[in-house]
N, C-alpha and C positions, 0 to 999 in steps of 0.2 A: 883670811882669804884676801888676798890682791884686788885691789879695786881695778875694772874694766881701764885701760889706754886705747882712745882712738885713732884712727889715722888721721881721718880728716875733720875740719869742722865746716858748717856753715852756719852762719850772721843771715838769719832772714828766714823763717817756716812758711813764706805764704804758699802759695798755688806753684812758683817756679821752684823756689828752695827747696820746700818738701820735697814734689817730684825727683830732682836729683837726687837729693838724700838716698830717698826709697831705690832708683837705678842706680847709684853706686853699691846700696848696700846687696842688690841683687847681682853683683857681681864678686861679692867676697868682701868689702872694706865695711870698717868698724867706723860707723859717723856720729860723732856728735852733733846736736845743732842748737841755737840760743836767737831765742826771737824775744824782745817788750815785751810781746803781750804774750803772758805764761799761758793762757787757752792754747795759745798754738804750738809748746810746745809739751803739753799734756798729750795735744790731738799726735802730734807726731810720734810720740812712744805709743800710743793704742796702734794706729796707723801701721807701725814698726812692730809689732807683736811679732817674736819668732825672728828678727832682724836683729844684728848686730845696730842698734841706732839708740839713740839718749838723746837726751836735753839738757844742757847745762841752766837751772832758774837764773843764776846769775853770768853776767860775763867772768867773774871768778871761776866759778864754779864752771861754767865752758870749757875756759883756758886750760884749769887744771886738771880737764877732760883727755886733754891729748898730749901723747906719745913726744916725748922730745920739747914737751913746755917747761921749763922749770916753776917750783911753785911762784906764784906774785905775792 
């Protein structure tokens, strides 16, 4: 099975990040996001339950999140 490609990513889960995350993805886009501190991006996939949205733990693992990145 093809692993998920996202559209967009965001660098940052707090209180602003998230929020956009969650209203882009309630417009249709597949968001990855990658924050330091792995809490917040656990909290963002429960958060995102039923959403197109993930968390990449590393910024590796981010990057090779989305759509048109080649691997690093």
């Amino acid at each position: 099975m093809p692993k998920q490609l996202y559209d967009i990513g965001m660098v940052g889960l707090g209180v602003m990040g998230r929020n956009l995350v969650l209203t882009m993805a309630d417009h249709g886009f597949a968001v990855a996001g990658n924050d330091k501190d792995l809490s917040k991006g656990q909290a963002h996939r429960k958060e995102g339950a039923g959403k197109k949205v993930d968390a990449g733990e590393t910024v590796r693992a981010f990057v090779e999140m989305l759509a048109g990145c080649p691997p690093i």
